[in-house]
PDB file of N, CA, C, O and CB in Angstrom:
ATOM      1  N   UNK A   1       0.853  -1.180   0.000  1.00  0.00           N
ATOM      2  CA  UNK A   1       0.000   0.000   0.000  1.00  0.00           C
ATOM      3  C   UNK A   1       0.893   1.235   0.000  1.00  0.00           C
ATOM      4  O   UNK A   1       1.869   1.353   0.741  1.00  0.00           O
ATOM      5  CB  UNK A   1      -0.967   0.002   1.228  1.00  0.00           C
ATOM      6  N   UNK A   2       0.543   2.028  -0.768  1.00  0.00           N
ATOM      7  CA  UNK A   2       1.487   3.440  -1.115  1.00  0.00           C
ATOM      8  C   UNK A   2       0.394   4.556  -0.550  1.00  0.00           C
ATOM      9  O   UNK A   2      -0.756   4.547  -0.989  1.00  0.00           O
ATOM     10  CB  UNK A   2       1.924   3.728  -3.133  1.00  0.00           C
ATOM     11  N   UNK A   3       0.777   5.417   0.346  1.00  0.00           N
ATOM     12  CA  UNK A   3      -0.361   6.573   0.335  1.00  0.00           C
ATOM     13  C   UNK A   3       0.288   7.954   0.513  1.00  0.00           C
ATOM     14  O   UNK A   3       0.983   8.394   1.429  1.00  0.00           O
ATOM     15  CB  UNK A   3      -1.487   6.369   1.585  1.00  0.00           C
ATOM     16  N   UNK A   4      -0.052   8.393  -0.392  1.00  0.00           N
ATOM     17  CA  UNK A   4       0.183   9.924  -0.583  1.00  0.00           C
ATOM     18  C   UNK A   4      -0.868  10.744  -0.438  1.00  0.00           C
ATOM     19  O   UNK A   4      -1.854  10.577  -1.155  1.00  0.00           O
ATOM     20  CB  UNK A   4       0.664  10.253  -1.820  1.00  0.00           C
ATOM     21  N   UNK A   5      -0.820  11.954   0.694  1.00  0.00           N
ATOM     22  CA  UNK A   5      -1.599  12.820   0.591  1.00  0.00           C
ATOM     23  C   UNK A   5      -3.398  12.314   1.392  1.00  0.00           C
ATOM     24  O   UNK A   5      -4.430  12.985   1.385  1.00  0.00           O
ATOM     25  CB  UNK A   5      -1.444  13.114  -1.038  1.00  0.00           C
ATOM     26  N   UNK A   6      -3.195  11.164   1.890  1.00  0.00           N
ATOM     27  CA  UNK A   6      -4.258  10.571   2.464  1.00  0.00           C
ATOM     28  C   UNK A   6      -4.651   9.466   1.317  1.00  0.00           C
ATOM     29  O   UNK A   6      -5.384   8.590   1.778  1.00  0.00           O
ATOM     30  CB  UNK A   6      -5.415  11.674   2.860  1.00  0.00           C
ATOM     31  N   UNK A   7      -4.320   9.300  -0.121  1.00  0.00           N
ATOM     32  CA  UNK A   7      -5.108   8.876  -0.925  1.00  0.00           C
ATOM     33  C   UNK A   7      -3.816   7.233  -1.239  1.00  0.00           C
ATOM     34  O   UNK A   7      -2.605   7.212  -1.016  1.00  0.00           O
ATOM     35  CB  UNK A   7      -5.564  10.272  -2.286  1.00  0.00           C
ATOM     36  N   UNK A   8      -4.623   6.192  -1.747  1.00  0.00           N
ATOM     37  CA  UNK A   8      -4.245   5.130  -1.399  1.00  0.00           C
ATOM     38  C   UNK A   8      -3.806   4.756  -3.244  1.00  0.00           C
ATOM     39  O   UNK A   8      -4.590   4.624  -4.184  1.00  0.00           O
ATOM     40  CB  UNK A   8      -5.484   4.233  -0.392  1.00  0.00           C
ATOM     41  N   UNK A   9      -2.528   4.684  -3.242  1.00  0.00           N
ATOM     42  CA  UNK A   9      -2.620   4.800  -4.594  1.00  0.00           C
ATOM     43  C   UNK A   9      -1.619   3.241  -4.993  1.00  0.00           C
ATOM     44  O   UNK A   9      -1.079   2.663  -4.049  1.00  0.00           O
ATOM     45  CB  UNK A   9      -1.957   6.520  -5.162  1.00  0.00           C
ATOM     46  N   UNK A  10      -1.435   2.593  -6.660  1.00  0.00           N
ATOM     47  CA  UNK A  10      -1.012   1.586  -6.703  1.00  0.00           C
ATOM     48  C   UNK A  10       0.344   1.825  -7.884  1.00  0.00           C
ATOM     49  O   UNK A  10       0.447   2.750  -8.689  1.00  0.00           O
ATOM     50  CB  UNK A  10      -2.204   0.628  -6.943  1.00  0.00           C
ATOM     51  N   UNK A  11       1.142   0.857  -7.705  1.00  0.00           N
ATOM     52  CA  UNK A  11       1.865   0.912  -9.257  1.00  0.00           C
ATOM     53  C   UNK A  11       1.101   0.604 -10.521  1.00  0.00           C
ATOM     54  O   UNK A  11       0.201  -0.207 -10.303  1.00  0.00           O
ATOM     55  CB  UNK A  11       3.007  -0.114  -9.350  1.00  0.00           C
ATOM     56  N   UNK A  12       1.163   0.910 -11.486  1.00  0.00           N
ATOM     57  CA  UNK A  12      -0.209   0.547 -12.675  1.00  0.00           C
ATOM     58  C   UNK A  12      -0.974   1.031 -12.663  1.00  0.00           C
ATOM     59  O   UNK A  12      -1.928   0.620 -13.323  1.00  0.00           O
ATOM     60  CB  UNK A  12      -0.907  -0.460 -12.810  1.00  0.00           C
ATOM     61  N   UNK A  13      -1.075   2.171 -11.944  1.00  0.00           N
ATOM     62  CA  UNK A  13      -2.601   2.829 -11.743  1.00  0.00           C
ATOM     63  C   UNK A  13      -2.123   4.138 -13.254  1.00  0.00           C
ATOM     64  O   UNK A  13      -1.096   4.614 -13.738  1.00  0.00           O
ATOM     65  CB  UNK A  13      -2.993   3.782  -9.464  1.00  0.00           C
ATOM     66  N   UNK A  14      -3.788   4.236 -13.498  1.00  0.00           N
ATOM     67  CA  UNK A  14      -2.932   5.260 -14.501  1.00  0.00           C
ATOM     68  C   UNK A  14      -3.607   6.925 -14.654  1.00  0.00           C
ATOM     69  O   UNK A  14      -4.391   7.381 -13.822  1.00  0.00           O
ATOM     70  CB  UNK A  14      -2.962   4.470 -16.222  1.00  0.00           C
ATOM     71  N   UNK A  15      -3.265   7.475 -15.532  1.00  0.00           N
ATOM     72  CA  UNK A  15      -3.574   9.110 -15.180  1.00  0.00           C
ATOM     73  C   UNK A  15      -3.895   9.833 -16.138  1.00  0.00           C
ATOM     74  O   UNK A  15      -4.148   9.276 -17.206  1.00  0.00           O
ATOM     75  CB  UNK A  15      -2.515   9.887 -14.638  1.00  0.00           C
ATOM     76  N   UNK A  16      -3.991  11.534 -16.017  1.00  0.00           N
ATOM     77  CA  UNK A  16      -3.898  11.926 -16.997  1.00  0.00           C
ATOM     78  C   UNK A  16      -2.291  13.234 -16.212  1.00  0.00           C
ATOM     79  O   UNK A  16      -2.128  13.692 -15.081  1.00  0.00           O
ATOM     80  CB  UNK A  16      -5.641  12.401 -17.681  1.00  0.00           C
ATOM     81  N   UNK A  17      -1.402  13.392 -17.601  1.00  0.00           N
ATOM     82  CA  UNK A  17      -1.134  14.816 -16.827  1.00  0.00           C
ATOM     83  C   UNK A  17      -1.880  15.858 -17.123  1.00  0.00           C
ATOM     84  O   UNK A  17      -2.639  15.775 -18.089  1.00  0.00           O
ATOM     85  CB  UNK A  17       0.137  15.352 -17.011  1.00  0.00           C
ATOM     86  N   UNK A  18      -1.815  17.082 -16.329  1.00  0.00           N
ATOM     87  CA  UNK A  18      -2.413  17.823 -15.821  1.00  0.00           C
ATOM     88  C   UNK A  18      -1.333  19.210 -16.687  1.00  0.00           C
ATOM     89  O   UNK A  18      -1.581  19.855 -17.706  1.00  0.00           O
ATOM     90  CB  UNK A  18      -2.551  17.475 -14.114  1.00  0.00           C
ATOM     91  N   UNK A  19      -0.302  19.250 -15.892  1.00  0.00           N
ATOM     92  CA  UNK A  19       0.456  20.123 -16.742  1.00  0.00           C
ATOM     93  C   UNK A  19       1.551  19.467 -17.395  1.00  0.00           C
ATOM     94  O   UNK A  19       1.743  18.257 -17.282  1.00  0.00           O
ATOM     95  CB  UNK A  19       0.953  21.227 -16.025  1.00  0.00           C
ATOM     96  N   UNK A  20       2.137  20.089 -17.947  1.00  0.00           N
ATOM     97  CA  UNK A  20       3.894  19.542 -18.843  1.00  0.00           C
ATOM     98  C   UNK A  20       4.552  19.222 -17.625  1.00  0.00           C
ATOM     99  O   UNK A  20       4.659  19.956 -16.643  1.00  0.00           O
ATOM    100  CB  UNK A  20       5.092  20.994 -19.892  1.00  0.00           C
ATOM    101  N   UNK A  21       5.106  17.736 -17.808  1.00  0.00           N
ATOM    102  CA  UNK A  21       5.543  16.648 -16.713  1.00  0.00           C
ATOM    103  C   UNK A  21       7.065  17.209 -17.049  1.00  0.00           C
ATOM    104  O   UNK A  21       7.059  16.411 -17.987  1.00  0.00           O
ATOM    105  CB  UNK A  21       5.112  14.670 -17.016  1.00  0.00           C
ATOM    106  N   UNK A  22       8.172  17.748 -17.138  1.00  0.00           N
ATOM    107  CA  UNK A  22       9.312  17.861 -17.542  1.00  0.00           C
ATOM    108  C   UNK A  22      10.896  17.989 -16.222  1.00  0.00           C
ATOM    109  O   UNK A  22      11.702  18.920 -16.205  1.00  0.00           O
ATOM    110  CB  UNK A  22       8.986  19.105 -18.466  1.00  0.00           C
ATOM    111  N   UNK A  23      10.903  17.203 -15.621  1.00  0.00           N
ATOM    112  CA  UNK A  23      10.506  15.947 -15.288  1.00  0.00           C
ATOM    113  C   UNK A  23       9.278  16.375 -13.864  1.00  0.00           C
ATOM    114  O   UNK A  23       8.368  15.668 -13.431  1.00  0.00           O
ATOM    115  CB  UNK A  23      12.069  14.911 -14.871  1.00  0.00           C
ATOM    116  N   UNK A  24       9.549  17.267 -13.579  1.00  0.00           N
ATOM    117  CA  UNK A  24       8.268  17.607 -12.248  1.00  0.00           C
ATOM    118  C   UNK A  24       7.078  18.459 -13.130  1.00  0.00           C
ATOM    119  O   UNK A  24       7.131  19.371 -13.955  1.00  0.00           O
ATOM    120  CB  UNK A  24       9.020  18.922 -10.615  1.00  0.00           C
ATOM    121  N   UNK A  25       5.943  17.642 -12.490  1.00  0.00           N
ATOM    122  CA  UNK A  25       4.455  18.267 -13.031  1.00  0.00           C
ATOM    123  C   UNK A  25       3.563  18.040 -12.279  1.00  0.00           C
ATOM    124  O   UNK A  25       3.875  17.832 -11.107  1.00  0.00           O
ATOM    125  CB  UNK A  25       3.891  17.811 -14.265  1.00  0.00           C
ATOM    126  N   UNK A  26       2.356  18.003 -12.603  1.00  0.00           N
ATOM    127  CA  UNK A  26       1.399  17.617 -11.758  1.00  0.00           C
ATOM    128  C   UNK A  26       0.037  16.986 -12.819  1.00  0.00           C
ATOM    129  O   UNK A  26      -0.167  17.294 -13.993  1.00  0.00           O
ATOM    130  CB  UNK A  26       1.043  19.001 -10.750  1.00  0.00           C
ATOM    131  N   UNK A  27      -0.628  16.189 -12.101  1.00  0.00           N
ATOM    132  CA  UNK A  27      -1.360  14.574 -13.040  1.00  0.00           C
ATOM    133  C   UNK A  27      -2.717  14.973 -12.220  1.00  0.00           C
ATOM    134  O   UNK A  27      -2.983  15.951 -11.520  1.00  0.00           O
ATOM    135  CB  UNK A  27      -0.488  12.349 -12.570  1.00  0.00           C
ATOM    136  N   UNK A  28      -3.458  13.827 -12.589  1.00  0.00           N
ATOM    137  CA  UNK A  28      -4.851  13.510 -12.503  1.00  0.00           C
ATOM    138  C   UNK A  28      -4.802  12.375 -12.038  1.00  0.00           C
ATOM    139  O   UNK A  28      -4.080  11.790 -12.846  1.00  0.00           O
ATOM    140  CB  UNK A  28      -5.640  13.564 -13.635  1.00  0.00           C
ATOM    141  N   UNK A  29      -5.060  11.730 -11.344  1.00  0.00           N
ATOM    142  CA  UNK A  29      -5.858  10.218 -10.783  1.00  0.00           C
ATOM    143  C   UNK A  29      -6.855  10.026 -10.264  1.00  0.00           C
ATOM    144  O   UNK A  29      -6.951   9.908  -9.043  1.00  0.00           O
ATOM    145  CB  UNK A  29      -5.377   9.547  -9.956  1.00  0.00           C
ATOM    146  N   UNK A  30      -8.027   9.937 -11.239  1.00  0.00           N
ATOM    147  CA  UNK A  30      -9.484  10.221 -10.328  1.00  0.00           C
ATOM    148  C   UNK A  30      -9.746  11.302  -9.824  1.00  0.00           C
ATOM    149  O   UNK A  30     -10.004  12.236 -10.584  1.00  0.00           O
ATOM    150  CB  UNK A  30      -9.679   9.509  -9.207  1.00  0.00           C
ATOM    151  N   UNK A  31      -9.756  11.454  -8.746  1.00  0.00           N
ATOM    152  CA  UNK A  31     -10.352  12.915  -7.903  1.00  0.00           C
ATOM    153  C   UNK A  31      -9.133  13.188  -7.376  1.00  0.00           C
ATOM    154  O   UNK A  31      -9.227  14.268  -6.792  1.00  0.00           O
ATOM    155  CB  UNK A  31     -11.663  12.815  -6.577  1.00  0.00           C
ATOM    156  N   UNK A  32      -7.975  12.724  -7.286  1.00  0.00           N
ATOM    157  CA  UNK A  32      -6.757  13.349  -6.917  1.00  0.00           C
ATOM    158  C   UNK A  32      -5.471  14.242  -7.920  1.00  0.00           C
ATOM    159  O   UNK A  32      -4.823  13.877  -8.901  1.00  0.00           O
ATOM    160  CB  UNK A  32      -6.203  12.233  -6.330  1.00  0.00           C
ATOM    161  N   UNK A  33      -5.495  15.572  -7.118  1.00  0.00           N
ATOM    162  CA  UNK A  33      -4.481  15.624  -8.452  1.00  0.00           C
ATOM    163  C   UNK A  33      -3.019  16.635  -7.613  1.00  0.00           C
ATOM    164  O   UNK A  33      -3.070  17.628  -6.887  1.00  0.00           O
ATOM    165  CB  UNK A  33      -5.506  16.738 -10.216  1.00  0.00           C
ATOM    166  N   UNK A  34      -2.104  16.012  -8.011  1.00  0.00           N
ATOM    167  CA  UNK A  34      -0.948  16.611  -7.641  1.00  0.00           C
ATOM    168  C   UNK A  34       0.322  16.608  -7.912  1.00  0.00           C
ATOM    169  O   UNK A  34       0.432  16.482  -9.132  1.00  0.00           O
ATOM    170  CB  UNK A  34      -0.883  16.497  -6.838  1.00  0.00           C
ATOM    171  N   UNK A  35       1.669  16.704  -7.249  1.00  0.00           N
ATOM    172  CA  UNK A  35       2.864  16.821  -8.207  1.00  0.00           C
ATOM    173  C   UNK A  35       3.272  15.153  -8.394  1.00  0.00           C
ATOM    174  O   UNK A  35       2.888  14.237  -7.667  1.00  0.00           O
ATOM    175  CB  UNK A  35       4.266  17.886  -7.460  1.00  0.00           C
ATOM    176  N   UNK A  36       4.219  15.046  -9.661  1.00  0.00           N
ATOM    177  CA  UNK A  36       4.159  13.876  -9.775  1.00  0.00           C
ATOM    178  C   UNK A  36       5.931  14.221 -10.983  1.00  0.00           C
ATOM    179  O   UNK A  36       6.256  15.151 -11.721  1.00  0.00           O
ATOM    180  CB  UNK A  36       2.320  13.186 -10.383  1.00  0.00           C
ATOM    181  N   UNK A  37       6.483  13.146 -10.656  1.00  0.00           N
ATOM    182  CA  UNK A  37       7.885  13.079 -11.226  1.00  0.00           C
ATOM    183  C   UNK A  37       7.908  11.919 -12.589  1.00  0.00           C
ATOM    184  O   UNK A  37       7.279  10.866 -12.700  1.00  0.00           O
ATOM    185  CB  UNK A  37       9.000  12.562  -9.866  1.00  0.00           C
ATOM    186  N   UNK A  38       8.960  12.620 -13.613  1.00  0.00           N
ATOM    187  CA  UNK A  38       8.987  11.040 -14.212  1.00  0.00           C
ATOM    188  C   UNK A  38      10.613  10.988 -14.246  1.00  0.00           C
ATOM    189  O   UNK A  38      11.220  11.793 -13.540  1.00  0.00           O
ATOM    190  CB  UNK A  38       8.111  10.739 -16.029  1.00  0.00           C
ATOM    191  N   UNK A  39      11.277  10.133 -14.985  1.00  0.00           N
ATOM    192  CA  UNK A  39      12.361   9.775 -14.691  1.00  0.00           C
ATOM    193  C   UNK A  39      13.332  10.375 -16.191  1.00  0.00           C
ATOM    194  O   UNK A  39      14.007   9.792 -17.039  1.00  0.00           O
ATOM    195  CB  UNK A  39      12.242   8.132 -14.295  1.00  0.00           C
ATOM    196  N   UNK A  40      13.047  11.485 -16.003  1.00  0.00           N
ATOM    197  CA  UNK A  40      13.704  12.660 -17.327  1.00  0.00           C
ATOM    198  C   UNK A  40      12.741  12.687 -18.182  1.00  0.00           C
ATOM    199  O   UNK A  40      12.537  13.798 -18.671  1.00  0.00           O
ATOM    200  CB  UNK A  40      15.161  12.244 -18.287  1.00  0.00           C
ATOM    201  N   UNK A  41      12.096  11.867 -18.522  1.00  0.00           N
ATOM    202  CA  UNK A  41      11.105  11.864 -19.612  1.00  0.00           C
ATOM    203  C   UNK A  41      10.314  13.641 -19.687  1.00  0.00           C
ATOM    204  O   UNK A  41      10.319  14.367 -18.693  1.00  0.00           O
ATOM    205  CB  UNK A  41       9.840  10.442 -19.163  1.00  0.00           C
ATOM    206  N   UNK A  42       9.749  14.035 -20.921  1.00  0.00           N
ATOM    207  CA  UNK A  42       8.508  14.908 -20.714  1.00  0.00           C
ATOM    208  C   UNK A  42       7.197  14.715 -21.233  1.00  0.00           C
ATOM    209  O   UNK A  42       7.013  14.277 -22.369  1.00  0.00           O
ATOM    210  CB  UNK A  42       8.752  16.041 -21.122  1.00  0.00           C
ATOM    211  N   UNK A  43       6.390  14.984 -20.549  1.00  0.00           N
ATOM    212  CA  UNK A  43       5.379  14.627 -20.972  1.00  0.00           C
ATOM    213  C   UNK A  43       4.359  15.500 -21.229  1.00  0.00           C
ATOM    214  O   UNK A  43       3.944  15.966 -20.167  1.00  0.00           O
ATOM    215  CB  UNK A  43       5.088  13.853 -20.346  1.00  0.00           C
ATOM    216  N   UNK A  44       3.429  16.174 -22.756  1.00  0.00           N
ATOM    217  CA  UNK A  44       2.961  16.901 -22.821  1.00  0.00           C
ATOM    218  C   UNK A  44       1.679  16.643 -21.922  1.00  0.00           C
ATOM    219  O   UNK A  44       1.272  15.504 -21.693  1.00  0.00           O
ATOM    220  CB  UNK A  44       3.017  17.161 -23.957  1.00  0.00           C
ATOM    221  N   UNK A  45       0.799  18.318 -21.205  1.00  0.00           N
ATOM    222  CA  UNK A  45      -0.448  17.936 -20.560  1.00  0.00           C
ATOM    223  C   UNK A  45      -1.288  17.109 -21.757  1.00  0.00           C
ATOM    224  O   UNK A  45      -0.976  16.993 -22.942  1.00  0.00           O
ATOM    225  CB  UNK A  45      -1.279  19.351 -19.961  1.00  0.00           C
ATOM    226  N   UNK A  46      -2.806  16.413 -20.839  1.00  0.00           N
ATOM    227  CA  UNK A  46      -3.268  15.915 -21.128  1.00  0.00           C
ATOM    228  C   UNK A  46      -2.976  14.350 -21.595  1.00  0.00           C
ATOM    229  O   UNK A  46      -3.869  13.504 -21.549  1.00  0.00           O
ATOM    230  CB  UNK A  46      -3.561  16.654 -21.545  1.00  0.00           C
ATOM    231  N   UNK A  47      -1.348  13.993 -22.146  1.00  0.00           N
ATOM    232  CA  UNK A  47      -1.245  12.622 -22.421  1.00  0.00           C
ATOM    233  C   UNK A  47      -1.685  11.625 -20.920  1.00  0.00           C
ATOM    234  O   UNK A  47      -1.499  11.936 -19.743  1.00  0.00           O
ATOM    235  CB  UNK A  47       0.412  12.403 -22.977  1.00  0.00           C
ATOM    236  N   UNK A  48      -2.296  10.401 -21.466  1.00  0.00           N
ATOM    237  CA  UNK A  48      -2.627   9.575 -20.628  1.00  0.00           C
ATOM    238  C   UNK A  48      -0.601   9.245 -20.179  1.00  0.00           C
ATOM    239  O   UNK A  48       0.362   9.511 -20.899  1.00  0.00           O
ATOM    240  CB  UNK A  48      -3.855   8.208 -21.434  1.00  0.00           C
ATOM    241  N   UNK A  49      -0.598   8.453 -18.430  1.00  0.00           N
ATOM    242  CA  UNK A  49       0.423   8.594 -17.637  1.00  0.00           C
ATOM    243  C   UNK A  49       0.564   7.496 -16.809  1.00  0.00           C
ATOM    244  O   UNK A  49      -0.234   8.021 -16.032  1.00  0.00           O
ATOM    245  CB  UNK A  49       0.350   9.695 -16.969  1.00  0.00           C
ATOM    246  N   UNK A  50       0.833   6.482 -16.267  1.00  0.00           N
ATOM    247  CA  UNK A  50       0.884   5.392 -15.104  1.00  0.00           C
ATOM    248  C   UNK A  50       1.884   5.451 -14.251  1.00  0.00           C
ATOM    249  O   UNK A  50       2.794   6.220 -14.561  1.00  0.00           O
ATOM    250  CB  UNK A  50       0.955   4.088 -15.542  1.00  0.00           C
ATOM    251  N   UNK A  51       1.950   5.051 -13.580  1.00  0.00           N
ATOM    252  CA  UNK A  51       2.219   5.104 -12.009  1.00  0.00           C
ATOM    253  C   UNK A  51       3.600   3.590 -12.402  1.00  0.00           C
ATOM    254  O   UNK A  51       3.447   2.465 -12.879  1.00  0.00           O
ATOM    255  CB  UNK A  51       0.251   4.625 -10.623  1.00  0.00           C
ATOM    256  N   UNK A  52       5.132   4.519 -11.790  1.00  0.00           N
ATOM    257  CA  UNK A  52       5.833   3.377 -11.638  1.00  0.00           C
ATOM    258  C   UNK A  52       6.739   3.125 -10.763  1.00  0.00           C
ATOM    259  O   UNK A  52       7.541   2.197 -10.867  1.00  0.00           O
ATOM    260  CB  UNK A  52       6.301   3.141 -12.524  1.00  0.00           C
ATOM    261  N   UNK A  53       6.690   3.912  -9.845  1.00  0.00           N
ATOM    262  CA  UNK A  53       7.457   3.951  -8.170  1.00  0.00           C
ATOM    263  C   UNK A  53       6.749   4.439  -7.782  1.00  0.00           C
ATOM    264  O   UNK A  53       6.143   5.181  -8.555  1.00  0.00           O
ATOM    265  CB  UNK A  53       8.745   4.573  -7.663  1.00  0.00           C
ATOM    266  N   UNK A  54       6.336   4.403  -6.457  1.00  0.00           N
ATOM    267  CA  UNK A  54       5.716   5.746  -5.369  1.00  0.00           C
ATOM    268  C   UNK A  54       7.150   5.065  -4.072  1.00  0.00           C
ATOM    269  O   UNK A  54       7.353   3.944  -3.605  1.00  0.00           O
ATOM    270  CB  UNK A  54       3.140   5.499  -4.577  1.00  0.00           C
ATOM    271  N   UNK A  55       7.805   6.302  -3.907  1.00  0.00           N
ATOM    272  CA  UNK A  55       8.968   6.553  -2.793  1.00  0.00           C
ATOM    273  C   UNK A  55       8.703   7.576  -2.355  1.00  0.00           C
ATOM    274  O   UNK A  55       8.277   8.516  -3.027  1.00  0.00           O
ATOM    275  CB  UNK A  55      10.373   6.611  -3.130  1.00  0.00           C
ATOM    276  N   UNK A  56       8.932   7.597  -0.968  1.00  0.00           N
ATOM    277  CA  UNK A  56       9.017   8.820   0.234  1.00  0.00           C
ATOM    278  C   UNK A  56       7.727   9.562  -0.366  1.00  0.00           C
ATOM    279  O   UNK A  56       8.008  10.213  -1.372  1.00  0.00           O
ATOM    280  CB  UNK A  56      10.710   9.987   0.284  1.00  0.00           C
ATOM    281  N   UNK A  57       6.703   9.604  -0.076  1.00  0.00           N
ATOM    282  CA  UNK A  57       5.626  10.063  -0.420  1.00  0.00           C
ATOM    283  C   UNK A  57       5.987  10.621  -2.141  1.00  0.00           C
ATOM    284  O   UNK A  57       5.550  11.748  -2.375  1.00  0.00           O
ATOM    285  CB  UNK A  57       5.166  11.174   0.763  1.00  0.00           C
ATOM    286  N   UNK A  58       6.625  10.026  -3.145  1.00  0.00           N
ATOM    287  CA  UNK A  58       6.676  10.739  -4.177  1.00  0.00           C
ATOM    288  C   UNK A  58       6.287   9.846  -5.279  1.00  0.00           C
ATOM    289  O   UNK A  58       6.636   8.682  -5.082  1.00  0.00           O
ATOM    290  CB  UNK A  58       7.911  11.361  -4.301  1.00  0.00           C
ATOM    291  N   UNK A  59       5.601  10.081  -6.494  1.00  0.00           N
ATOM    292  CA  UNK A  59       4.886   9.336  -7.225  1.00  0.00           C
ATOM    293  C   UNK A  59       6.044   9.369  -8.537  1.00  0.00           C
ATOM    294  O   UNK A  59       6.698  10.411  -8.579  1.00  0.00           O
ATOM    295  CB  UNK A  59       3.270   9.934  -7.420  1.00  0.00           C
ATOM    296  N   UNK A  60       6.205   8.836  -9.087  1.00  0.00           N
ATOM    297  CA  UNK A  60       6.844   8.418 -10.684  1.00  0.00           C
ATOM    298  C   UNK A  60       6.457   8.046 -11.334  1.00  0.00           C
ATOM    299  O   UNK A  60       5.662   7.211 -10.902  1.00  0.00           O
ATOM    300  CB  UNK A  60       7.605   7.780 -11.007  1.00  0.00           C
ATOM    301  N   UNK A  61       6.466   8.106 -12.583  1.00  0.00           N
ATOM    302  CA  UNK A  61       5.580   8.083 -14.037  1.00  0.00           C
ATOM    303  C   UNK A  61       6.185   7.826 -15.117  1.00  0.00           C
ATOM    304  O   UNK A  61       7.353   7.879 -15.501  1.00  0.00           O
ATOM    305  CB  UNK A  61       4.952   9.280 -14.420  1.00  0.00           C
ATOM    306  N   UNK A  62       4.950   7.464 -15.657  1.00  0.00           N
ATOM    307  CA  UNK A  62       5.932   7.459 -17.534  1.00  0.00           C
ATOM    308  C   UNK A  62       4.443   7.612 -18.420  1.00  0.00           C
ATOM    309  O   UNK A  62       3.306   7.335 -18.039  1.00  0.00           O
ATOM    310  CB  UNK A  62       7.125   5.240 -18.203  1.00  0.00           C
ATOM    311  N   UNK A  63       4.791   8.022 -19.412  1.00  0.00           N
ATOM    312  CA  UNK A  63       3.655   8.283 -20.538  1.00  0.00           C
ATOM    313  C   UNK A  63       3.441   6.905 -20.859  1.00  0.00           C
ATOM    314  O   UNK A  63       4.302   6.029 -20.779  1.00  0.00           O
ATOM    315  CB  UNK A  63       4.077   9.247 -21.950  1.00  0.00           C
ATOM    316  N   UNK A  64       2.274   6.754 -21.218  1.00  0.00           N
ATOM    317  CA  UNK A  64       1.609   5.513 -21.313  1.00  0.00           C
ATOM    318  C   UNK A  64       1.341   5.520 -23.574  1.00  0.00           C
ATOM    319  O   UNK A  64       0.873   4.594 -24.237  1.00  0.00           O
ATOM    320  CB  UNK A  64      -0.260   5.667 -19.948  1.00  0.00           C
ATOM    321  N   UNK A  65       1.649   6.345 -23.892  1.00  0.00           N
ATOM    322  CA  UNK A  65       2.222   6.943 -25.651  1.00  0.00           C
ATOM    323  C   UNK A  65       2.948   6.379 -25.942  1.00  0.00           C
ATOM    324  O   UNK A  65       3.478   6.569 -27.037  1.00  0.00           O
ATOM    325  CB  UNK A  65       2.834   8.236 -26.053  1.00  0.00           C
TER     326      UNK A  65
END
């Protein structure tokens, strides 16, 4: 179990971003939305996003494109 922010989140879970991910941005997951890292990658808003670490309360990503 990973929880950030009160909200209970998984690896594989997936998203939308919210703004330009480059590498810090901020996503969509359901009714949650907040900052979210990827691993250099960028990612324009709106591309769909999944979930591939959550460490120290911090979420990681990759475009799902």
């Amino acid at each position: 179990m990973n929880v950030v922010d009160d909200k209970i989140f998984h690896i594989g879970e997936t998203g939308v971003a919210h703004s330009k991910i480059a590498p810090l941005g901020t996503a969509r997951f359901g009714d949650w939305m907040g900052e979210v890292r990827s691993f250099g990658e960028y990612v324009d808003a709106g591309e769909p996003i999944e979930i591939v670490k959550i460490e120290d309360a911090k979420i990681f990503i990759k475009s799902k494109t």
